[in-house]
Every structure is written in structure tokens, then in C-alpha cells.
C-alpha positions as CSV (number, residue, x, y, z in Angstrom):
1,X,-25.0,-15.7,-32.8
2,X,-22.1,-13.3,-32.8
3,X,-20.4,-14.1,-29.1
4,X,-19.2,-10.8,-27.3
5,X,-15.4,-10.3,-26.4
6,X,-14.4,-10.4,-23.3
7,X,-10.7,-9.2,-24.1
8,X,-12.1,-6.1,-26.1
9,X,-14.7,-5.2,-23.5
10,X,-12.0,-5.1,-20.9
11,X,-9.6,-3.2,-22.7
12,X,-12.2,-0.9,-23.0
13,X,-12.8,-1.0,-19.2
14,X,-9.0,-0.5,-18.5
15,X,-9.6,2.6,-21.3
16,X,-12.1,4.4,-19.0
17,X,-9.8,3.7,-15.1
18,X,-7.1,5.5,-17.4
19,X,-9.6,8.3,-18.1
20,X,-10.5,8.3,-14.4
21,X,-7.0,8.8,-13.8
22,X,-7.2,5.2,-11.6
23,X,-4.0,3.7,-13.3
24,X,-2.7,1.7,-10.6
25,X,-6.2,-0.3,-10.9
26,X,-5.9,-0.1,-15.1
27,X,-2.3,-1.6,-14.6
28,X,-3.7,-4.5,-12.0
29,X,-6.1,-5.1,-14.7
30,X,-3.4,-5.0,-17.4
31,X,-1.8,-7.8,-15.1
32,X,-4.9,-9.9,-15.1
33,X,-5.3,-10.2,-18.5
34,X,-1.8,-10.6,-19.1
35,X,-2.3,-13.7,-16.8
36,X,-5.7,-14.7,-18.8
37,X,-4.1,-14.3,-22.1
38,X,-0.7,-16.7,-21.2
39,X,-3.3,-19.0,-19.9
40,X,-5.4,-19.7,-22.9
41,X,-2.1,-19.3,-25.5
42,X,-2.7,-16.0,-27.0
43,X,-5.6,-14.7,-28.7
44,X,-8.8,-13.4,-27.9
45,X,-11.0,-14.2,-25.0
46,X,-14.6,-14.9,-25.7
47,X,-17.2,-14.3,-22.9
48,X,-18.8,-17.8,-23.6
49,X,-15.7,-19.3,-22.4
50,X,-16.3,-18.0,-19.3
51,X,-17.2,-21.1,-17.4
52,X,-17.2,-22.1,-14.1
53,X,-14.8,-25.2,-15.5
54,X,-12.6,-22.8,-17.2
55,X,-12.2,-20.6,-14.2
56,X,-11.2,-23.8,-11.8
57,X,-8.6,-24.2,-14.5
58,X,-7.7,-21.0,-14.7
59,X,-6.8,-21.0,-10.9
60,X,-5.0,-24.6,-10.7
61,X,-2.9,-22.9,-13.8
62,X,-1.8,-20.0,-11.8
63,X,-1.5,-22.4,-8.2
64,X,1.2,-24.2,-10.3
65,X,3.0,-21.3,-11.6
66,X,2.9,-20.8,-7.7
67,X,2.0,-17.6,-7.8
68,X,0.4,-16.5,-4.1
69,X,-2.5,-16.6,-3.1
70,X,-3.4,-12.8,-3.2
71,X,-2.3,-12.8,-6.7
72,X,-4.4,-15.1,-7.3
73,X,-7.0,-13.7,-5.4
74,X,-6.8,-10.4,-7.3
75,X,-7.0,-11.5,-10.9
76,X,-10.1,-13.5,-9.7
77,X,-11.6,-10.6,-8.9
78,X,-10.5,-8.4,-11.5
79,X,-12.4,-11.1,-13.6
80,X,-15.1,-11.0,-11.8
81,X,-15.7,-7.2,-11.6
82,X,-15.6,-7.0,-14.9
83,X,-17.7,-10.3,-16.0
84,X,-20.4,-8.0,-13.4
85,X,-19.6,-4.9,-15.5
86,X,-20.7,-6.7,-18.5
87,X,-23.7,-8.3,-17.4
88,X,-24.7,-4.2,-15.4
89,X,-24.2,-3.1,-19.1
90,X,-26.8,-5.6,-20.5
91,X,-23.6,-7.2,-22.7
92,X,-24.5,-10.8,-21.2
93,X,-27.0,-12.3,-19.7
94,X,-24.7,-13.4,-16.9
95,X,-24.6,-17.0,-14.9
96,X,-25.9,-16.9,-11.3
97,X,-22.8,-17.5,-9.0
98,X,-19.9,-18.4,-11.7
99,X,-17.0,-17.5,-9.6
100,X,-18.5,-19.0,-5.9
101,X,-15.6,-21.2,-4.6
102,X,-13.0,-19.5,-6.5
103,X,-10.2,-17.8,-4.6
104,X,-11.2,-14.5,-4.0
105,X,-10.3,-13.2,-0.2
106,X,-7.1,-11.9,1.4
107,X,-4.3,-13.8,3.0
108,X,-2.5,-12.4,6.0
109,X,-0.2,-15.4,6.3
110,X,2.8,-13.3,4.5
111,X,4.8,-11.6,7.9
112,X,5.5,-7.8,6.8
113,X,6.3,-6.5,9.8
114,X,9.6,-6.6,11.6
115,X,10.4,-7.1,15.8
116,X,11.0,-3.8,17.4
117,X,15.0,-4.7,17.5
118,X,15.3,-5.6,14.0
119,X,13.6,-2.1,13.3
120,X,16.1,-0.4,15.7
121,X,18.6,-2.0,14.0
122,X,17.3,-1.2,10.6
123,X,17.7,2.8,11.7
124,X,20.9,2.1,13.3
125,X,22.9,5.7,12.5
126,X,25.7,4.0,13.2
127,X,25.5,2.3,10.0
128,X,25.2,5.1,7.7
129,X,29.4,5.0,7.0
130,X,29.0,1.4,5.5
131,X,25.3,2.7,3.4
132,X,25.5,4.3,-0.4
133,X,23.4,7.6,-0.4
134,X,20.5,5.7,-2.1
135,X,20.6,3.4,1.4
136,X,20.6,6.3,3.1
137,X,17.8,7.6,1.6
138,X,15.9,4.3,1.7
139,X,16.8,4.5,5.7
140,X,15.6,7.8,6.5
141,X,12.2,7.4,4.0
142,X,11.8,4.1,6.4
143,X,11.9,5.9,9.6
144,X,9.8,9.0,8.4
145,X,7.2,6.3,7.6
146,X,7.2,4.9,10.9
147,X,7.4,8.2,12.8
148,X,4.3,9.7,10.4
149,X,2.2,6.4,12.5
150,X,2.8,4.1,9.9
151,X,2.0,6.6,6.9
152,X,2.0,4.6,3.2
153,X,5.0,5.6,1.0
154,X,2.2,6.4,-1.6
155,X,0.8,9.4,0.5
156,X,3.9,10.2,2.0
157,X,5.2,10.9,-1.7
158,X,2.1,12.7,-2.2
159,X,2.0,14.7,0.6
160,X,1.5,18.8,-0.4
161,X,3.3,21.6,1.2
162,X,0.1,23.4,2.5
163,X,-0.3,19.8,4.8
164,X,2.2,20.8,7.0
165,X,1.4,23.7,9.7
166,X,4.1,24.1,12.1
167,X,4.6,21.2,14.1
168,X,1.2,19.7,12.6
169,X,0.9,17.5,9.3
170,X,-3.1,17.3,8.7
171,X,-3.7,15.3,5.3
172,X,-6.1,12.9,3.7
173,X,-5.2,9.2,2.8
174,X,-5.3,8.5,-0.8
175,X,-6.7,5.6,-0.7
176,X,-10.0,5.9,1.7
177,X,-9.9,9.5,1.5
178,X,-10.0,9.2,5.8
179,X,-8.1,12.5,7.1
180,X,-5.0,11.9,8.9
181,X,-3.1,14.8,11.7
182,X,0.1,13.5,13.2
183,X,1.6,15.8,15.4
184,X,5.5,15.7,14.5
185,X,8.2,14.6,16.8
186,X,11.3,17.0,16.4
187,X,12.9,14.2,14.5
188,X,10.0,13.8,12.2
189,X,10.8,17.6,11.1
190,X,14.6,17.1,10.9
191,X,13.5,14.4,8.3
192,X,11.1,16.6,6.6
193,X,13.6,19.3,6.1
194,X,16.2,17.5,5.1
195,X,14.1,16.1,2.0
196,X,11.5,19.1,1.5
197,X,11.5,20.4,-1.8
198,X,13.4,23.3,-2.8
199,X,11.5,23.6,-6.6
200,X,8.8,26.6,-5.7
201,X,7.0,25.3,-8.6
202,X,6.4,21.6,-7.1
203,X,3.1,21.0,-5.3
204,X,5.1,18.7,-2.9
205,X,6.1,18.8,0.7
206,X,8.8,16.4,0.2
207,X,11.7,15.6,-2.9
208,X,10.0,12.1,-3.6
209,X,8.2,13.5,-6.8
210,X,9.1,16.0,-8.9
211,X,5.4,17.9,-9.7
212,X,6.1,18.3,-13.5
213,X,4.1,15.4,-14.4
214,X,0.8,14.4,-14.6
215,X,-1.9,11.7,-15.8
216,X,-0.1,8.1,-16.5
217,X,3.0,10.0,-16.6
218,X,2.9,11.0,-13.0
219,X,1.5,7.6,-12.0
220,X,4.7,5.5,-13.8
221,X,7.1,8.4,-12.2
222,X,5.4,7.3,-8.8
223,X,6.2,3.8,-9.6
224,X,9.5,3.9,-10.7
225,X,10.1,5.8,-7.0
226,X,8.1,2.9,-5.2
227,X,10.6,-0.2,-7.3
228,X,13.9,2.0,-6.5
229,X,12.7,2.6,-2.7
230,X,12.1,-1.1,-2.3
231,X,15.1,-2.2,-3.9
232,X,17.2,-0.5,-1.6
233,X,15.2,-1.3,1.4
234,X,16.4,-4.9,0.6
235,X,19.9,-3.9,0.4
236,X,19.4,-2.1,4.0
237,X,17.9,-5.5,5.6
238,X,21.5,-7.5,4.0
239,X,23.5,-4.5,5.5
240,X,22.0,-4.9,8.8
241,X,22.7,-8.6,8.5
242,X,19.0,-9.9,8.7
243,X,18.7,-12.7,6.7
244,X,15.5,-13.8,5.6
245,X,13.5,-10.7,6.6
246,X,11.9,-8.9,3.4
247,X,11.8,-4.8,4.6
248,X,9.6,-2.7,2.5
249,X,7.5,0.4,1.8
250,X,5.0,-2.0,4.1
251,X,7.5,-2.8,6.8
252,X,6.5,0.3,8.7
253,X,2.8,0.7,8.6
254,X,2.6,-2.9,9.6
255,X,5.5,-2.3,12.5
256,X,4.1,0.3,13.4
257,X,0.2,-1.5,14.0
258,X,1.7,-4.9,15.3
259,X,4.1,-3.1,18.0
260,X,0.9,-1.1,18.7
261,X,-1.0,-3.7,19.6
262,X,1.7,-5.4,21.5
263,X,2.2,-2.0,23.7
264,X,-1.8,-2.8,24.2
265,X,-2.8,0.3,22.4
266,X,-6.7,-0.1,21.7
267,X,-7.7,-0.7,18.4
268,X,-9.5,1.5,18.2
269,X,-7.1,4.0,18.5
270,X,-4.7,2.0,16.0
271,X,-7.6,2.0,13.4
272,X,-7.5,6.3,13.6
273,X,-3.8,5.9,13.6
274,X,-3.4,4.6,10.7
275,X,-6.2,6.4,8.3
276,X,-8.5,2.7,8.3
277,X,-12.3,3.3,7.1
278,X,-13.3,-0.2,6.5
279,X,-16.3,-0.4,9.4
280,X,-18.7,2.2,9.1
281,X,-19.7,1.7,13.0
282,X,-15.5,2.0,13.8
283,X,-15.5,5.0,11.9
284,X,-18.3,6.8,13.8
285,X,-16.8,4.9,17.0
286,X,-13.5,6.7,16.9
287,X,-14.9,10.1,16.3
288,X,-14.2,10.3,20.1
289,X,-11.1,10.1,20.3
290,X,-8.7,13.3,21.0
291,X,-5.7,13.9,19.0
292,X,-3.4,14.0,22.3
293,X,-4.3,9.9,22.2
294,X,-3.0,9.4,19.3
295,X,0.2,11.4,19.9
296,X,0.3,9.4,22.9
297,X,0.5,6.2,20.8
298,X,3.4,7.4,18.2
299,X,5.3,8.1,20.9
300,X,5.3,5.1,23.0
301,X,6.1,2.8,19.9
302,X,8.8,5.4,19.2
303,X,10.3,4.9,22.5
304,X,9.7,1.1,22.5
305,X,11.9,1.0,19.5
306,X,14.6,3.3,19.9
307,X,15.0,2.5,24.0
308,X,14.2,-1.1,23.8
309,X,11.7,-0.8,26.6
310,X,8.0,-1.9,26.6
311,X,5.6,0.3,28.1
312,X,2.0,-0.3,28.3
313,X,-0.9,1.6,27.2
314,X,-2.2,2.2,30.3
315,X,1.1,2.5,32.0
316,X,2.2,5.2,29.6
């Protein structure tokens, strides 16, 4: 009996995210089997070999390449969503509970946000004579993160010029599809005009992307935006002299949540800050909330890092 590919079936898998336009799952899948293929030597990859032996192996393989644990986390699931995909489309019969026991949540041990001095310090404008433009770029994309309540650099660059009315940027996150309306501080609009687009043509609010591509063209453009951003994010965190502290396109969304908390904000209100949709009872939950509370919230963490003084939620 002829045994099915596993290799061929997920190429084709990875063939139909690309049609879907999902390419930054196709290229987490690419990575996957990538890691699958180094592990087994090359060749193809047989969905008989698909044991609960071989995935144990599979995992201690990548554990002593010492890749993390969310790495590791996500190939195991990329294996598993499509070994599920195979056995939904009748292409195996399937084994009951083959991945249980492998690695497959998410760790939060990894720190990504920074103190609410090392941020201040991070958007010091007195350091702007010692940056490169690029730095200087990579600066002011941090703080217009932080001041859009923590907004992802993948739907700040996304962000479309009929988003923003007046003092009001009313959007939808990319990723959960949850709406999001900040109400901008006058330096949030500085920011914005300074990097708004000037090409009439472009869809965009801001300079991030041009608008002339599209499909896995406009995906790798994003990317290549994302790698430089981050790069010189690093080289801002060794100019401001902070050893040892990794800054990122995730260093604000996380500052901004953790200082939130800290100020005693309710989650609650955190949650709607920051576009979450995970709980279905939190979703209907903050329906009650007014936009004034959340403005309320931006605004104390705002203060708290640019004045250095903590004020309370229920103080503010």
C-alpha cells in the first residue's frame, strides 16, 4: 500500500494560505517544514512516519539546537494542524491523541516590555543629535506605537487614510478583526503628519508602505519594513546605553499593557485598549465601556512615562 506524503500534502496546504493571501502563516509553515526536513536529513516525509516516537524526537532535536520554547511550540502545532487537515480530508485514518504531551502552549517567560524610565529614556529628544535618520525613524515609529495604546507595527503600517477623522483614528485590528478608536494626543498627530504619505495614489495613512504592491509581494515588502524597524530599534536600546534590554516592534504594546496594569487600570479596560478578543464573555463584558475611559487610560501611562510620576486609576 502506497503511503501518502506528508511533505507533498503540506506544500499543497501552504499552496492554498498563499491563495488565501495568509502568507505570514504559509511562511510559518515554510519554517516548520524547513525544521522537519533538517531533522530527518532531506528528503521526503511520509505520513506513516508520523509517530508519537518520532515526534518526541523531533522535539528533543529542536530542545538541543536550543531553539525556544515557542518555536518549538509553533512547528508542533503547525504539524499538528495539518496532520488534522489530512485526517478532515479523509487522507489518513489518523491516531487518537498523537501529539498529547508534546509542547504545544505559549511561554510568557521572555520580558518584552521595558520600565517606564528605560521607555522615557528610549524617547529621550535629547538624543536625536547622536541618532542616524534610520534611528530616528525607529524612535518616533516607537513612540507612535505607544501613544496609538500599544498599536502593533503590523496595523500601524496598515493603517488607511480614511481611519483617521480629525482628532479620531477608528480602525480594525488585523489580526482579530476587533475595532479599535484612539483619540489622538496632539503629539500623536505631529507624528502622524510628519510620516503621512504624500503619494495620492497610496491607500496608506502613513509612509511605512508604499501601496504599489500586492499579494506575496506586498506581504515580503511588509517584512522587509518589520527586520529594518527592529534592527534599528536595537541600535536605539545601545545608544540609550541599556545593556541587555532587547526593544522591539513588541516593546510598546507590551509597555504599554504592563505599565497599565501597574497604574491599576482594570483589565478590562486594558483588554479594549489593546484590540484583545480572545474571551467571548470579555468581549461582550467591555461593550460597556465609554471611549472617554479609555482616553483616560492612554493618557495616564503617557504622563507616567514622560513625568515620571505614578498616578492611580482611581486617583486619575
Amino acid at each position: 500500500m502506497k503511503q501518502e506524503s506528508f511533505t507533498g500534502f503540506m506544500h499543497e496546504v501552504m499552496d492554498g494560505l498563499r491563495q488565501e493571501e495568509r502568507f505570514a502563516t504559509a511562511h510559518i509553515y515554510k519554517y516548520a517544514l524547513a525544521a522537519v526536513t533538517d531533522f530527518v536529513g532531506g528528503g521526503e516525509i511520509f505520513f506513516g512516519a508520523l509517530t508519537r516516537r518520532w515526534l518526541k524526537r523531533f522535539q528533543e532535536y529542536l530542545d538541543d539546537l536550543q531553539r525556544s520554547y515557542n518555536t518549538i511550540s509553533t512547528y508542533v502545532r503547525v504539524l499538528r494542524a495539518v496532520y488534522n487537515r489530512a485526517v478532515d480530508c479523509g487522507l489518513i485514518a489518523g491516531e487518537y491523541r498523537l501529539f498529547a504531551g508534546m509542547k504545544t502552549g505559549v511561554s510568557s517567560g521572555r520580558k518584552l516590555a521595558v520600565t517606564a524610565v528605560q521607555m522615557n529614556n528610549l524617547l529621550d529628544k535629547n538624543l536625536r543629535n547622536r541618532l542616524s535618520p534610520d534611528v530616528c525613524e525607529a524612535q518616533d515609529t516607537l513612540a507612535l506605537m505607544l501613544l496609538l495604546q500599544g498599536m502593533p507595527y503590523a496595523d500601524l503600517a496598515h493603517l488607511h487614510k480614511g481611519n483617521l477623522n480629525g482628532d479620531l483614528l477608528i480602525c480594525r485590528r488585523r489580526k482579530t478583526g476587533t475595532e479599535l478608536c484612539v483619540r489622538l494626543l496632539p503629539e500623536t498627530m505631529r507624528l502622524i503628519d510628519r510620516y503621512k504619505s504624500s503619494d495620492a495614489d497610496s491607500p496608506y495613512l502613513l509612509n511605512i508602505l508604499s501601496g504599489k504592491r500586492s499579494g506575496e509581494a506586498a506581504f515580503h515588502e511588509y517584512r522587509d519594513k518589520l527586520r529594518s524597524l527592529n534592527f534599528h530599534l536595537s541600535r536605539l536600546s545601545e545608544c540609550c546605553g541599556l545593556e541587555g534590554v532587547k526593544v522591539s516592534s513588541y516593546t510598546a504594546r507590551h509597555t504599554w499593557a504592563t505599565l497599565a496594569k501597574y497604574c491599576q487600570v482594570p483589565e478590562e479596560v486594558i483588554s479594549e485598549g489593546l484590540g484583545h478578543s480572545s474571551l467571548e464573555v470579555t468581549r461582550t463584558y467591555l461593550k460597556s465601556f465609554e471611549g472617554d475611559e479609555l482616553d483616560k487610560a492612554n493618557r495616564l501611562i503617557i504622563n507616567y512615562i514622560y513625568s515620571g510620576r505614578k498616578t492611580l486609576w482611581n486617583r486619575a
